[in-house]
N, CA, C and O atoms as CSV, one atom per row, in Angstrom:
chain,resi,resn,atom,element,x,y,z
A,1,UNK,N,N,95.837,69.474,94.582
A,1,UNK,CA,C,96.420,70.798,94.503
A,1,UNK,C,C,95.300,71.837,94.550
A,1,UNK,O,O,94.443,71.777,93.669
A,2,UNK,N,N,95.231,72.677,95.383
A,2,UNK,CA,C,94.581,73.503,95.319
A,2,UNK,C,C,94.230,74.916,94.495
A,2,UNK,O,O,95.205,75.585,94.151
A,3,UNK,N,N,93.277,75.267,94.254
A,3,UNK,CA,C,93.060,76.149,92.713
A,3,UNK,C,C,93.291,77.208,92.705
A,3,UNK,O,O,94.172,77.476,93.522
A,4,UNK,N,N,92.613,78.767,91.682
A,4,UNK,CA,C,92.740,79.957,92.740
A,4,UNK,C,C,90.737,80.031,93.183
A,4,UNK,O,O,90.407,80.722,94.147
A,5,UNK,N,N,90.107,79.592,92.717
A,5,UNK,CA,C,89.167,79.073,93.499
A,5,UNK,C,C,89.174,79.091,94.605
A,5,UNK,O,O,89.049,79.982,95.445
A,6,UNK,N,N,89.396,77.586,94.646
A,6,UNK,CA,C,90.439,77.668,96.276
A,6,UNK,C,C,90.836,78.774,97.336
A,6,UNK,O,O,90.366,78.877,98.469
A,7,UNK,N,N,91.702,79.502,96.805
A,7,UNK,CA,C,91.962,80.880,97.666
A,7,UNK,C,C,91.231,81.577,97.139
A,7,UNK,O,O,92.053,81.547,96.223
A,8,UNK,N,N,90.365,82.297,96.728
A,8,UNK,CA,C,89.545,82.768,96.967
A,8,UNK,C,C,88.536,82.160,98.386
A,8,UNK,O,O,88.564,82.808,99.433
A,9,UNK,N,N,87.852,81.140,98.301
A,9,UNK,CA,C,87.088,80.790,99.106
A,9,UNK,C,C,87.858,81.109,100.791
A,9,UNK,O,O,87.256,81.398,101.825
A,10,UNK,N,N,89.264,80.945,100.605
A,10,UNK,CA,C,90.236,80.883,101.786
A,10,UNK,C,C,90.100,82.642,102.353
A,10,UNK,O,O,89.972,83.083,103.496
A,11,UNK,N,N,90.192,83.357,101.018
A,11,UNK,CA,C,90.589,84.722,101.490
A,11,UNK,C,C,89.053,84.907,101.635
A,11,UNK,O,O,88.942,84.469,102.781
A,12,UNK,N,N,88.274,85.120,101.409
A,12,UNK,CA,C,86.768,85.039,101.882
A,12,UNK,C,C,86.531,85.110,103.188
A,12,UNK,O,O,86.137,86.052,103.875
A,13,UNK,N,N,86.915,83.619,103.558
A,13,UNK,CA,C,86.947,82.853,105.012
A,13,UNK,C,C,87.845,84.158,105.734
A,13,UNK,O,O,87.238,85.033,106.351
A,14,UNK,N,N,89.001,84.182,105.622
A,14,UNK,CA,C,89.666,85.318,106.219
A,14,UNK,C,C,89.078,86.443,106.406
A,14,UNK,O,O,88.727,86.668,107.564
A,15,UNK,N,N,88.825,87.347,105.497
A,15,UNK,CA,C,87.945,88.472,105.235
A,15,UNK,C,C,86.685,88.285,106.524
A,15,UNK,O,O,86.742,88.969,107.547
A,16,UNK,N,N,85.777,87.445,106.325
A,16,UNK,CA,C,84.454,87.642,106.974
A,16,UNK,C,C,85.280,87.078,108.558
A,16,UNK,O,O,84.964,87.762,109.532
A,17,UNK,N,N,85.918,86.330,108.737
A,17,UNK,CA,C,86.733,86.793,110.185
A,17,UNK,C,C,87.560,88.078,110.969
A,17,UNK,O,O,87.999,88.250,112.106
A,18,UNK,N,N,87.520,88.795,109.837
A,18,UNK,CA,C,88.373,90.276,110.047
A,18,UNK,C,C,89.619,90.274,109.703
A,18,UNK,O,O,90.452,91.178,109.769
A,19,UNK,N,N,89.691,89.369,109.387
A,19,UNK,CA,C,91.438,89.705,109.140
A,19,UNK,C,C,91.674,90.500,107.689
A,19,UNK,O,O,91.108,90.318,106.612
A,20,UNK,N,N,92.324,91.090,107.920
A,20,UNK,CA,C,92.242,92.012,106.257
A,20,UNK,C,C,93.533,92.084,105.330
A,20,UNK,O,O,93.645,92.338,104.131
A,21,UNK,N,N,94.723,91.686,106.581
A,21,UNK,CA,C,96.193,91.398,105.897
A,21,UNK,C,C,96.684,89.775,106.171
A,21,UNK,O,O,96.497,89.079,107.169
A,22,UNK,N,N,97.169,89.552,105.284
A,22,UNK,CA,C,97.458,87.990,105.473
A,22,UNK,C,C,99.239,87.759,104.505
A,22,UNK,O,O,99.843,88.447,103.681
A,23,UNK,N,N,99.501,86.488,105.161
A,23,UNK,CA,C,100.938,85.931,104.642
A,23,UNK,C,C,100.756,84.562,103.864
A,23,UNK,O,O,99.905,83.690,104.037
A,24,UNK,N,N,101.433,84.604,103.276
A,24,UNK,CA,C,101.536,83.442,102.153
A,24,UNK,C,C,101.309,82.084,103.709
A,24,UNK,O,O,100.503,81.153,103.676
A,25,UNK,N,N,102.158,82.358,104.753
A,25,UNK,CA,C,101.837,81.055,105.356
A,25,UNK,C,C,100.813,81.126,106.110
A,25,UNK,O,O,100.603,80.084,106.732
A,26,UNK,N,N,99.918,82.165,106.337
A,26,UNK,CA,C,98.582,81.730,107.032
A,26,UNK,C,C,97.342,81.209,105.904
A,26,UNK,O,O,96.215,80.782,106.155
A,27,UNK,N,N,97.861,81.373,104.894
A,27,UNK,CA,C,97.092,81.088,103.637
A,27,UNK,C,C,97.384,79.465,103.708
A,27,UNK,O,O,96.528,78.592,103.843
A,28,UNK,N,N,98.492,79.323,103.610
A,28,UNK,CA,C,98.991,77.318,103.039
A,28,UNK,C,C,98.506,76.739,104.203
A,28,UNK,O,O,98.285,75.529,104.173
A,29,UNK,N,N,98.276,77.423,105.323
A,29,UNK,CA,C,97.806,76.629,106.739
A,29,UNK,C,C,96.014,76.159,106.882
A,29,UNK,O,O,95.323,75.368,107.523
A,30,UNK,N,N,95.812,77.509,105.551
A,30,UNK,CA,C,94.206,77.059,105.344
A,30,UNK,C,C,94.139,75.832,104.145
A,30,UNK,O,O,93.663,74.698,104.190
A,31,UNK,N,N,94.705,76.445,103.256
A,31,UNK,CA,C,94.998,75.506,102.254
A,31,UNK,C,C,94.774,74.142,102.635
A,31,UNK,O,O,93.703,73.536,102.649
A,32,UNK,N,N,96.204,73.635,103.019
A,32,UNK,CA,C,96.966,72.304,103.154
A,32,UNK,C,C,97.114,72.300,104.533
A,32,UNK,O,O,98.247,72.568,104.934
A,33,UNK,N,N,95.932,71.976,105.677
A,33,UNK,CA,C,96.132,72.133,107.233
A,33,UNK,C,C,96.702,70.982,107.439
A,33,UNK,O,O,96.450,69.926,106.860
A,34,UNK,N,N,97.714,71.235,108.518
A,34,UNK,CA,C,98.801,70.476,109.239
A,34,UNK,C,C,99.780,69.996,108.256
A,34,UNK,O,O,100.609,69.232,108.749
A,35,UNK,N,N,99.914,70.234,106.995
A,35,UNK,CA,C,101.236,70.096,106.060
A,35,UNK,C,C,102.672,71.076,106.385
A,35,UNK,O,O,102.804,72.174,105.843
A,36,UNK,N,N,103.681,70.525,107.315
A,36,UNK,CA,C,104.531,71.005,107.830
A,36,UNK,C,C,105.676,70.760,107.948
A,36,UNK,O,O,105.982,69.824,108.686
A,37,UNK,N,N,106.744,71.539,107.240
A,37,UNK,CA,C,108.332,70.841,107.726
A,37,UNK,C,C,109.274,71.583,108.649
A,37,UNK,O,O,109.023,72.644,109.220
A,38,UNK,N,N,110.016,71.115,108.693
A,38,UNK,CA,C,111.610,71.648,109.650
A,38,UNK,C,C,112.910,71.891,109.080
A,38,UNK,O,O,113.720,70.988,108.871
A,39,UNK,N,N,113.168,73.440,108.759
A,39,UNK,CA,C,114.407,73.768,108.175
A,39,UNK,C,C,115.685,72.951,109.044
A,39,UNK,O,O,115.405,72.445,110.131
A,40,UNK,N,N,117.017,72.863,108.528
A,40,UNK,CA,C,118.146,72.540,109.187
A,40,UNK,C,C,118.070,73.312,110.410
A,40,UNK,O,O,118.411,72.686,111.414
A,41,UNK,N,N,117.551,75.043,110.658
A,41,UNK,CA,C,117.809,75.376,111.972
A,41,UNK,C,C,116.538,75.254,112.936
A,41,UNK,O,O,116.309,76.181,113.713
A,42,UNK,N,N,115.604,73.992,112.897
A,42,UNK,CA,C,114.551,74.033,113.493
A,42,UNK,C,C,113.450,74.326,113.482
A,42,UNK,O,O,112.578,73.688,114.072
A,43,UNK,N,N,113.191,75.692,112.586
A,43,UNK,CA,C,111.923,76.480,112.068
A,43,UNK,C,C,110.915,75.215,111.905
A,43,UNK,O,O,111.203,74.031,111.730
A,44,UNK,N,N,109.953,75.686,111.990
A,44,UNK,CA,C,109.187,74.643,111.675
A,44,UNK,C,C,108.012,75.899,110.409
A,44,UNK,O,O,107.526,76.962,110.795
A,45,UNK,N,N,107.851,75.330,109.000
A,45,UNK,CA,C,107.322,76.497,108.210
A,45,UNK,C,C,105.913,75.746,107.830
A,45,UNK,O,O,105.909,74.639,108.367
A,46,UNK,N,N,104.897,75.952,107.191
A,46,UNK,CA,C,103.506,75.655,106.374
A,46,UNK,C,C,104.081,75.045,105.362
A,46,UNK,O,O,105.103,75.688,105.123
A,47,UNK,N,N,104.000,74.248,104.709
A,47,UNK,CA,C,104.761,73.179,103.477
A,47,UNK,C,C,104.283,73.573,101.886
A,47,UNK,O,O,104.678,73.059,100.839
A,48,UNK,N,N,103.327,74.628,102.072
A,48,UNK,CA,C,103.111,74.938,100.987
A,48,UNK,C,C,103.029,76.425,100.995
A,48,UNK,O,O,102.299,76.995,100.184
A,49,UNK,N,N,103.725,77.075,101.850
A,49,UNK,CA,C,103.970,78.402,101.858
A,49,UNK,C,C,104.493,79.067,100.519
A,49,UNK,O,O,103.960,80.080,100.067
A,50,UNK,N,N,105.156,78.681,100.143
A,50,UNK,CA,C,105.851,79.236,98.527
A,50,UNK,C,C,105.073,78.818,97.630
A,50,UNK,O,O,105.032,79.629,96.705
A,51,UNK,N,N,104.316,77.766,97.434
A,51,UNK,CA,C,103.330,77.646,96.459
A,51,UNK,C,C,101.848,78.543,96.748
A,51,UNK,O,O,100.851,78.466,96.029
A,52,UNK,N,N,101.980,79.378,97.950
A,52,UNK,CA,C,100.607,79.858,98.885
A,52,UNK,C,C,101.101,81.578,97.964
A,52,UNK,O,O,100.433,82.470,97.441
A,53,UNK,N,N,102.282,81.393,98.125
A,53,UNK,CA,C,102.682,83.150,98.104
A,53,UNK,C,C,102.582,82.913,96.252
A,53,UNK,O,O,102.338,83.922,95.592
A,54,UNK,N,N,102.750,81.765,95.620
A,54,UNK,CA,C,103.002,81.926,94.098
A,54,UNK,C,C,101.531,82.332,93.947
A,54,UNK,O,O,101.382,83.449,93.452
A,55,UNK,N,N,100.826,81.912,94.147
A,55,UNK,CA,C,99.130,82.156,93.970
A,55,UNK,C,C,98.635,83.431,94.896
A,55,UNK,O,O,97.465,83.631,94.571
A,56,UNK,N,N,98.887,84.038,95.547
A,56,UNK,CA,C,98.304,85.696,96.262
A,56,UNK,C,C,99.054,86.349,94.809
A,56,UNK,O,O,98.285,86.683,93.908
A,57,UNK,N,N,100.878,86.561,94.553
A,57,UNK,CA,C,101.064,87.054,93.317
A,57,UNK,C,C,100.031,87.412,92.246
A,57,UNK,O,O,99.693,88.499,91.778
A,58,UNK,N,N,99.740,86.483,92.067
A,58,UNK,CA,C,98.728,85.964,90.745
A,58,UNK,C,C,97.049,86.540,90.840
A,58,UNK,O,O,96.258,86.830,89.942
A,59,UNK,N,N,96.972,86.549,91.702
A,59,UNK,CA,C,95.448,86.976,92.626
A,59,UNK,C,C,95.540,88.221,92.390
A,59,UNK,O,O,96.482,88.999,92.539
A,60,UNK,N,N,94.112,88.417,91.868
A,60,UNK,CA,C,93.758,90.366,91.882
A,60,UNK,C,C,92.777,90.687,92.959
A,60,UNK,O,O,92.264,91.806,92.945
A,61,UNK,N,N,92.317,89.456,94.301
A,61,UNK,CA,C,92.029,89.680,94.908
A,61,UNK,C,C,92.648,90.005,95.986
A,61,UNK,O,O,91.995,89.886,97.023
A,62,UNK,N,N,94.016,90.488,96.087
A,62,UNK,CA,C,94.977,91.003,96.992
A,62,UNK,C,C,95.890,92.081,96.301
A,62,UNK,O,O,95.963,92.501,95.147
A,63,UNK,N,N,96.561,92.361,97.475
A,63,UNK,CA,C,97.445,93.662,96.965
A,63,UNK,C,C,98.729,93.547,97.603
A,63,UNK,O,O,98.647,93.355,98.816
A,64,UNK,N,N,99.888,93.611,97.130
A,64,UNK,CA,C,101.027,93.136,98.270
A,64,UNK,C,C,101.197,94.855,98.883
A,64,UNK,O,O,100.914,95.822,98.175
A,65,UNK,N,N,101.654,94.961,100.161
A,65,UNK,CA,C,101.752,96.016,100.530
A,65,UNK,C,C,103.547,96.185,101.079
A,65,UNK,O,O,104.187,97.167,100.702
A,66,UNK,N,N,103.987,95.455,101.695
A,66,UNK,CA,C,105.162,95.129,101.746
A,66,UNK,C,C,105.491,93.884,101.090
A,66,UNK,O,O,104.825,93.196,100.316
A,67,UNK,N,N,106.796,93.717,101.613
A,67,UNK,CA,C,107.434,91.825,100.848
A,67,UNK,C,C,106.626,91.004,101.944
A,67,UNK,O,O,106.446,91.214,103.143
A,68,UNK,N,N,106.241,90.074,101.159
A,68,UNK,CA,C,104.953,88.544,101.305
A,68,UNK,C,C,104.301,88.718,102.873
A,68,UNK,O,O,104.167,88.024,103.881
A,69,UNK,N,N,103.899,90.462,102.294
A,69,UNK,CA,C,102.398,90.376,102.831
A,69,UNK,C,C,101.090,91.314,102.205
A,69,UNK,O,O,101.177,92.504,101.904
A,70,UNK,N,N,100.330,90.785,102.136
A,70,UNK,CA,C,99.053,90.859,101.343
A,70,UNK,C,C,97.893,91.960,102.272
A,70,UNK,O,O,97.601,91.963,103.468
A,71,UNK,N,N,97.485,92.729,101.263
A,71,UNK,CA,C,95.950,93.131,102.204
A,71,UNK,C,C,94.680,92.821,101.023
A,71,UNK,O,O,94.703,93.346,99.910
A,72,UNK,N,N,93.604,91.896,101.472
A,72,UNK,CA,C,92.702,91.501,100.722
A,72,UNK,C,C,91.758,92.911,100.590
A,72,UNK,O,O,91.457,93.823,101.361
A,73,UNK,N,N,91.465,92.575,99.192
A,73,UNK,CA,C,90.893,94.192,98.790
A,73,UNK,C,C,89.240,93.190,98.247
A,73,UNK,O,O,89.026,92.533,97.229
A,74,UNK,N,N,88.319,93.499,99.501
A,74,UNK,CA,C,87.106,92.950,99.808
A,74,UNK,C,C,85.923,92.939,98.296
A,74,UNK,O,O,84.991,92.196,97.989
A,75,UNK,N,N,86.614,94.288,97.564
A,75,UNK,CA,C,85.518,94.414,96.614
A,75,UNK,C,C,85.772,93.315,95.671
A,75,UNK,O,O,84.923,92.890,94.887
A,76,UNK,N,N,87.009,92.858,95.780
A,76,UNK,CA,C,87.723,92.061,94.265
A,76,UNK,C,C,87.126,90.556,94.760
A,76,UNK,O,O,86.907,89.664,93.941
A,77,UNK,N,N,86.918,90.412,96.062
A,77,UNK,CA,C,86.566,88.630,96.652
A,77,UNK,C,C,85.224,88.503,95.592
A,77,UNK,O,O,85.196,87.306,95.309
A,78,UNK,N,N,84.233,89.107,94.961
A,78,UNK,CA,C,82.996,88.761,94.697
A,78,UNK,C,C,82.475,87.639,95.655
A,78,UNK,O,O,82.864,87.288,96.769
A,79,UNK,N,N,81.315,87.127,94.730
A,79,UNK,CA,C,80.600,85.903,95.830
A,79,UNK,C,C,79.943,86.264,96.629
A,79,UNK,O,O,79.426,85.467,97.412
């Protein structure tokens, strides 16, 4: 299981690539890569997307700006 350690190091990784807003499922895709299922209508989602978005919540290294999406606020990453 991954920590908030963990995302931190993830939102880091993000950050120094440019990306500055992120979703609970581009997070679980760093997390837990290639962990993936298929709703009844096909979707195919990140398998730990809801456990990805329970931990950004929790994180004061993000900020939600709309519903489950995040903008990483660079000063809070330390490291």
């Amino acid at each position: 299981m991954a920590t908030q350690v963990d995302l931190l190091n993830v939102l880091r990784d993000l950050h120094r690539r440019g990306q500055r807003r992120v979703r609970a499922s581009t997070v679980a895709e760093q997390l837990w890569p290639g962990a993936r299922t298929h709703n009844a209508n096909g979707q195919v989602f990140p398998l730990g997307a809801g456990v990805a978005g329970r931990m950004l919540k929790a994180c004061r290294a993000v900020r939600e700006v709309t519903p489950r999406e995040y903008v990483i606020l660079s000063d809070r990453l330390g490291g």
